[in-house]
N, C-alpha and C positions, 0 to 999 in steps of 0.2 A: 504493500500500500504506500509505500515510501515514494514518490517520486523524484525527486532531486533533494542536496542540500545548499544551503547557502552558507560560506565561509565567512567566518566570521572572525576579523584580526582586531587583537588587540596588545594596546603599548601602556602600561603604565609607568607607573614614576622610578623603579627602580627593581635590581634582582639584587636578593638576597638571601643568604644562607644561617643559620640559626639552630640553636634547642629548641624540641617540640616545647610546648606548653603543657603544664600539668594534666589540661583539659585533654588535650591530641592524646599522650601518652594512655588518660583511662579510656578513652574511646578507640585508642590503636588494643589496649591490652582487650575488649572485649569483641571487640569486630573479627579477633583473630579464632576466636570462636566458635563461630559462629559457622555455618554451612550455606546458609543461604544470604549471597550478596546483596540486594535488594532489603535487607533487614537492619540493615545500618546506612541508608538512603533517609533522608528527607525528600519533601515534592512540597514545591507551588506550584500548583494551577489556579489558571484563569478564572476569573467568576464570568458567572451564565451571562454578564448583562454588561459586558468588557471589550465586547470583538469588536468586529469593523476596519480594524487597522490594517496596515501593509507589511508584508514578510520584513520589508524591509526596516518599519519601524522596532518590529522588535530586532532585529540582528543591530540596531544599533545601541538600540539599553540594553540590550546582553553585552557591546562590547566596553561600555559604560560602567558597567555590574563589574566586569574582570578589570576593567583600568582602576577603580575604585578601591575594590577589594582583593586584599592580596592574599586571602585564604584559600579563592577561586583559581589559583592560578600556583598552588604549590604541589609537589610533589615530596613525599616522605623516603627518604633514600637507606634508611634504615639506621641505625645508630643513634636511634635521638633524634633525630634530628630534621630539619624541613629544609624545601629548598622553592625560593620563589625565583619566579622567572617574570622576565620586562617587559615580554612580547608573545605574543605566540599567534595560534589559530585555533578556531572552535569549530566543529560540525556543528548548521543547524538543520536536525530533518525538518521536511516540510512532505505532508499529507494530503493528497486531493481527497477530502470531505464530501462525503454523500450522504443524503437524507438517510435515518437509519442504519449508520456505520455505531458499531460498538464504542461508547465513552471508553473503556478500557483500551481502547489500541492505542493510543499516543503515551501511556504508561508503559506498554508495553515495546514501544520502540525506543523510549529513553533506559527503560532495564537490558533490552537488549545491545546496549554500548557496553564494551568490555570495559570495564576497570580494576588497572594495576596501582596500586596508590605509590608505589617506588618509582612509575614511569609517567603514570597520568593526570590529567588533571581531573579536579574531584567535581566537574558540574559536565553535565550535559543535558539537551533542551532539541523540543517539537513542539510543530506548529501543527495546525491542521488550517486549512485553504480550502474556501467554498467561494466563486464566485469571485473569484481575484481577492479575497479579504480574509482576515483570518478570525475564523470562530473559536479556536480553541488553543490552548499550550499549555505544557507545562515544561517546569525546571526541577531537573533535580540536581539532589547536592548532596556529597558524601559526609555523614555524621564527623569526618575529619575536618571539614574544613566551616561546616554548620550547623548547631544542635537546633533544637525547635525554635527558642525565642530568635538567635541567627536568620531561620527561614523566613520567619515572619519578618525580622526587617529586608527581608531582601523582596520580599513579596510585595511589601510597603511601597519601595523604591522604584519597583519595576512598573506596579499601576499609579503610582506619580509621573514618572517618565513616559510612559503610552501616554497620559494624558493632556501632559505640557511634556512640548517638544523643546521647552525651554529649562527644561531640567534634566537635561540629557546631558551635563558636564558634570567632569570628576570630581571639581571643589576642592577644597583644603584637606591636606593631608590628614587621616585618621589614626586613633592606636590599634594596626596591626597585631596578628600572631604573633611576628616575629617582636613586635617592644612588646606585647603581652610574655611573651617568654624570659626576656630583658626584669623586665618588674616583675617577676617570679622569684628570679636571685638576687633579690636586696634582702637584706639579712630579715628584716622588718618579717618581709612576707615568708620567708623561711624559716622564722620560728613557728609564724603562723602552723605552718604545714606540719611542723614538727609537733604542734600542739594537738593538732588533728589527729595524726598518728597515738598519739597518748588515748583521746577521749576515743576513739575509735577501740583501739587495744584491749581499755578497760571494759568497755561493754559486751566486746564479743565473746569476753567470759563469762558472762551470764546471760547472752540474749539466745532465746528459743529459737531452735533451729527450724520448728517447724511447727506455728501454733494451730493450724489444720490440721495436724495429722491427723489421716486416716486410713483403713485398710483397702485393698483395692477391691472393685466390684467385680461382678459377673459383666459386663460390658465394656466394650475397647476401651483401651487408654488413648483417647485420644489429646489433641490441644485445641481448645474451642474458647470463642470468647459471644457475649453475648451483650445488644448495645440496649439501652434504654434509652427514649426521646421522651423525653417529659416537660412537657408545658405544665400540669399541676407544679411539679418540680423545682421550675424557674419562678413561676410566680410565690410558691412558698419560700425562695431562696430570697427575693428581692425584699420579701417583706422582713424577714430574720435579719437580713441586713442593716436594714434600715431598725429595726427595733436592738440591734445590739453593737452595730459600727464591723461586727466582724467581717472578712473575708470573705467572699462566697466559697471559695475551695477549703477554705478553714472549717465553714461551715459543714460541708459536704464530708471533709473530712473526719469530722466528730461524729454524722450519720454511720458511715463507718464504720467508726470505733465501735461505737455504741450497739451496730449490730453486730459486729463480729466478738463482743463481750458477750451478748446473749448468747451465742453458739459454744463460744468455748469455757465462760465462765471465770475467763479473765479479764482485770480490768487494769492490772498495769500494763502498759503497752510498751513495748521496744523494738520499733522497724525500721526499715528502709524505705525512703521514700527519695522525691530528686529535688535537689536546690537549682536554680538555674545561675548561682553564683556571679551575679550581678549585683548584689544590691550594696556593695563595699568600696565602690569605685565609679566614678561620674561618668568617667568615658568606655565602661563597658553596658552603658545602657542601650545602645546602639551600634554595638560590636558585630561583626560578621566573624565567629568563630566558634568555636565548639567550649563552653563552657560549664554546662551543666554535668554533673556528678551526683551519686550515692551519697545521700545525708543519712545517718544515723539517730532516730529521732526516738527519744521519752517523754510518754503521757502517760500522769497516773490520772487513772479514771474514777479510783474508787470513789464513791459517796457525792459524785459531779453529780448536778444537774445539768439538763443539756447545755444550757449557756454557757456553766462555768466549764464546762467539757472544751469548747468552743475557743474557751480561753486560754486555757491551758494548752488545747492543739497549737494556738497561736506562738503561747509563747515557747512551745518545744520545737515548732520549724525552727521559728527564729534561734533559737539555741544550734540547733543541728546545723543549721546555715554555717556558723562561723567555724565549723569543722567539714565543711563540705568541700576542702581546697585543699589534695593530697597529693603524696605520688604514688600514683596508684600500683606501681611494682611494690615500693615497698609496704604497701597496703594489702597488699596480694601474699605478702611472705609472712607477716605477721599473721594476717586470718592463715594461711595454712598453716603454723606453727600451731594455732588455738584449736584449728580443724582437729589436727593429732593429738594434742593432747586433752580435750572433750569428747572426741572419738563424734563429731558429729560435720555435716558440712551444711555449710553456707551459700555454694552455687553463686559465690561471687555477688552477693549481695543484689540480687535483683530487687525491684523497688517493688513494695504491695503497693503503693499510691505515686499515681504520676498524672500531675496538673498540665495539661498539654493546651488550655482554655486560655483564652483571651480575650477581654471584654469589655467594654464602658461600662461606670459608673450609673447608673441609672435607674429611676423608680416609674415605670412606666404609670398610667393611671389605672386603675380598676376599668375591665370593660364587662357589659352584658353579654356577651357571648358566650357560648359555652363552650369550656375547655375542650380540646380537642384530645382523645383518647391517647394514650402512654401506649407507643410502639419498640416491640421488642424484635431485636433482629438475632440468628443465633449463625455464626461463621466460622470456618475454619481458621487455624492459627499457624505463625509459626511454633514450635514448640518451646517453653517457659519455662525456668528451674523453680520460680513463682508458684508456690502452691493453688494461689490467686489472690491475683493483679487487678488493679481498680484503675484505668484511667479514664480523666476528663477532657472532653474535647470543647463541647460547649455549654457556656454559663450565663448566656447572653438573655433574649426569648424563649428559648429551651434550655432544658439539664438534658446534653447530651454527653452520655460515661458509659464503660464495657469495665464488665465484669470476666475477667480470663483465666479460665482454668486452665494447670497443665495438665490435668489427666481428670478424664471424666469417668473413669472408673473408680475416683475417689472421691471427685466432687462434680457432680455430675449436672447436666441439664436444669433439673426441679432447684438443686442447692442453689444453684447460680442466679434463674430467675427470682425464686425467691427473695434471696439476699439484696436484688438487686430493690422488688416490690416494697420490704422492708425500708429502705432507705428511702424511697417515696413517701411512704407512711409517714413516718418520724418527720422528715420535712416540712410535709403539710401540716403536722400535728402541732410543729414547734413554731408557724407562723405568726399565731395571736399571742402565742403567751411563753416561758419557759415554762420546763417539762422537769418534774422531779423522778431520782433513779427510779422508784416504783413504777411512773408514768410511761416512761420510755421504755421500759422491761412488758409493759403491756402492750404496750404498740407496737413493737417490734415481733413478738408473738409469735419466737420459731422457736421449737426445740431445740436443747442442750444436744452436744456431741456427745452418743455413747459412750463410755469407757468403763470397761466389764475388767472382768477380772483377771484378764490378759495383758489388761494396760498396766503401763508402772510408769511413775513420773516420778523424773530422776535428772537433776544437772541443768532445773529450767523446762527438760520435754517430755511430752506427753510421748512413750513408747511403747508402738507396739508390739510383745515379746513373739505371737508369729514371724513378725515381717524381719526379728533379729533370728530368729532358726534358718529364716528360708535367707538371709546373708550369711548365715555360716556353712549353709548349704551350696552356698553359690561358691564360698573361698575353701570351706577348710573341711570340708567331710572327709570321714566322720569327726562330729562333734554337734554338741546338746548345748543349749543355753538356759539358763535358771535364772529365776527374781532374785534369789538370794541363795547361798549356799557357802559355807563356815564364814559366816556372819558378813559375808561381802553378797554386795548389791549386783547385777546383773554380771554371773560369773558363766563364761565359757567353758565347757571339757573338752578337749579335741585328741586325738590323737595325732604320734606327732609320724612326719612322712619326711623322706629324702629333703621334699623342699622346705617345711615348715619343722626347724629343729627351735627355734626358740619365741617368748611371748612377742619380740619383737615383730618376727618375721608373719607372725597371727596377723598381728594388730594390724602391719603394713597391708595385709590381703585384703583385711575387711573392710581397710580405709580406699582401696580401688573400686572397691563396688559400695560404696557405701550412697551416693547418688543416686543409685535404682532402685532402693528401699526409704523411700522418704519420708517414712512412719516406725524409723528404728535407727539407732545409735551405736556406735559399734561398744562390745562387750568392757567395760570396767576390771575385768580381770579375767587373764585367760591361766587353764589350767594345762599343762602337756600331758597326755598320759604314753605309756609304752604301747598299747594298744586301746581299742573302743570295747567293751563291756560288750558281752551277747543281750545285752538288754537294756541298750542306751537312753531311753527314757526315765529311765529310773536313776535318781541324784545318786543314792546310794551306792549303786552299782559303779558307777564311773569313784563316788571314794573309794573303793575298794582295790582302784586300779593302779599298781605303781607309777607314780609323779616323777618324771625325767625333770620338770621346771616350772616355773609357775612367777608369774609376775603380772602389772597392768600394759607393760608392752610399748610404756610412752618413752619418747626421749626428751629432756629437757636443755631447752635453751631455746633463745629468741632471740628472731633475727634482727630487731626492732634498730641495733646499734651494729649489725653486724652488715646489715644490706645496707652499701652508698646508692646515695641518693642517682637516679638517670638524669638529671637536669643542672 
């Protein structure tokens, strides 16, 4: 469908060479992850009511976009490091446009551009052409060189520029990646980082690896996520605003809390959610770069009413914000160091709440019309280490937010919509008036998450003792796992083999597979024996068995002063 492109040159102010930036670094450490390229893309497209223009006018605010910004125009060569360039050229595809062609093809022609981030540049862009004018386009742009709030200013720029042809110049020089990298290493911002490191360290020894857990069902594990469009929603959101000054994603946030408290029964909370790490410095309000990060956020919930819920959400962003500026390696060494010695993972701290929403200030008036019904959409995903993930998209005239399971064999279709209905409730609930814990626990109105006598909560998680047999069945058979046994808590017996002679070599097995059991932590104590008991289930029988060794399997030390900094 592609017909031709149009080449598109551009020259900016200068090439240069540099340290990534903290931000590049955690967005380089997770994309490398990742299997599906298009998962660490951003996209602006066009709005419906935008066309009209000539191929030509856009080929020249895209070469406007890349003289401007020099995050558009780098290349990561490996070692840390970025490398911007002064000039270059852009493929723009251009579409001939037919009544009834697929919205989805011009997404589809911009994913299908290879991208090497050592060789290439991180944007490319389609048009689509009906009638000599263009109806449609979009940009995309590699999370290396722009995180969501990034996108959005550049979306800003580009229907500025379409619009006045008089705004089609570079202007005064901006703080680039490469002086954000610069202002990285002043001592100032580098204690920063170093403090981050600390508050981060100390939590991940106590924060729950996994406050969903559950065991898996009779039905695929799939990854699905599920959207809600709520005008009731928005309209209880505006009013909560206006009646408490709060946030709206603050707000929404608390809804949240509030019901994933009913379900698990806890009410201090200790997640990951994402700072867009902007609000510390004037000139990255309008940065084109990748700056958002994993914050580490505490709210205690106990005995809140919703308000003061609201409040509290507020002031633990803000808390977690000022630690949301890391190097994410060595962030990445310390949680493995906690990984092994808790025996539990973290999956790289994926965020349960991510504010992706952008919106005026605004109290629309009361109208007579009646609400228009709460639409739920239910879609495929890519796959989530997120037990589930809440994000916001819009907070505007609608609450539009997706609720993301990674495996619907644990938390499945009915949880999700649920979860999702609930937080309507409570919103609308809380629009006239605040809500005391009683009220809110009645509104919300979903059952407790079972935990039978299988479970044992131990280290912060709720564990389920199945899902740690069938990991020990996966590394170290034969071997048996117990709640308790000579007065230690969740104690292994395995017998020992050519490959596993000691608690060390246990520990190391369980901690490979310990991701595909995300309702179980690996064993607190492993026992060796010379052989398995003709009757493995039985505790007794494995004491009975001569003990070659026996220990918890951890090593101790931290990388925390041991790993130099990449920047």
């Amino acid at each position: 469908m592609v017909t031709n492109s149009v080449v598109v040159r551009f020259r900016g102010e200068r090439a240069v060479e540099g340290p990534m930036t903290l931000g590049q670094l955690n967005a380089h450490k997770w994309l490398s992850w990742t299997s599906t390229p298009e998962y660490g893309m951003q996209y602006w497209r066009l709005p419906a009511d935008a066309g009209g223009f000539a191929v030509t006018d856009f080929a020249e605010v895209l070469a406007v976009l890349l003289a401007r910004h020099e995050g558009l125009r780098t290349t990561f060569p490996g070692g840390g490091r970025q490398r911007v360039v002064d000039s270059g050229e852009l493929d723009l595809r251009v579409l001939a446009w037919e009544d009834g062609a697929d919205p989805g093809e011009l997404d589809r022609v911009v994913d299908a551009v290879p991208y090497d981030w050592a060789a290439d540049l991180p944007v490319s862009a389609a048009v689509a052409v009906r009638s000599g004018r263009v109806c449609g386009a979009v940009l995309r742009c590699s999370h290396l060189a722009a995180d969501h709030k990034g996108m959005v200013v550049l979306g800003r720029e580009v229907e500025q520029m379409l619009a006045d042809p008089a705004a089609r110049v570079v202007g005064p020089p901006r703080h680039q990646p490469v002086d954000q990298a610069e202002s990285e290493r002043r001592p100032s911002t580098r204690r920063r980082a170093e403090g981050a490191l600390d508050y981060w360290a100390g939590r991940l020894r106590r924060m729950p690896a996994n406050p969903l857990a559950a065991p898996p069902g009779p039905g695929p594990a799939e990854s699905r996520a599920m959207e809600m469009v709520s005008h009731a929603g928005a309209a209880a959101l505006s009013r909560i605003e206006r009646r408490t000054s709060l946030d709206r994603s603050n707000i929404v946030l608390a809804a949240v809390l509030s019901v994933l408290a009913e379900r698990t029964g806890e009410r201090d909370h200790l997640f990951c959610a994402l700072s867009n790490n902007r609000f510390f410095d004037r000139r990255l309000s309008d940065h084109v770069g990748t700056l958002a990060a994993s914050s580490l956020v505490e709210v205690d919930g106990r005995g809140a009413t919703f308000d003061e819920l609201g409040e509290r959400v507020r002031s633990g962003m803000v808390r977690a914000s000022m630690s949301a500026m890391y190097d994410a390696h060595r962030l990445h060494a310390i949680a493995e160091q906690v990984e092994h010695e808790r025996g539990v993972a973290f999956h790289y701290f994926p965020p349960i709440f991510n504010n992706a929403a952008a919106y005026i200030r605004s109290h629309p008036a009361p109208h007579a019309r009646p609400t228009p019904p709460t639409e739920f959409t239910w879609r495929r995903m890519e796959r989530t280490p997120a037990p589930l993930r809440f994000d916001l998209w819009r907070l505007d005239s609608v609450l539009a937010m997706d609720a993301w399971t990674a495996d619907t064999s644990r938390i499945g279709r009915p949880e999700v919509e649920s979860t999702l209905r609930a937080v309507e409730r409570l919103l609308v609930a809380a629009a006239e008036d605040d809500l005391s814990p009683g009220e809110v626990s009645g509104i919300v109105d979903l059952p407790r998450l079972e935990r039978g006598d299988d479970w044992l909560f131990l280290d912060s998680c709720w564990v389920h003792l199945p899902e740690v047999q069938r990991l020990l069945d996966d590394t170290l058979a034969p071997a048996r796992v117990f709640a308790e046994a000579d007065d230690r808590r969740l104690v292994a017996y395995l017998a020992a083999t050519d490959a596993v002679t000691t608690p060390e070599e246990a520990h190391a097995r369980c901690m490979s597979r310990l991701a595909d059991h995300p309702a179980a932590i690996a064993p607190r104590h492993y026992v060796l024996c010379h052989e398995a008991p003709t009757t493995p289930h039985d505790p007794s029988s494995w004491q009975r068995q001569p003990v070659l060794t026996e220990g918890p399997g951890r090593r101790t030390h931290h990388p925390l002063a041991a790993s130099p900094s990449t920047t």
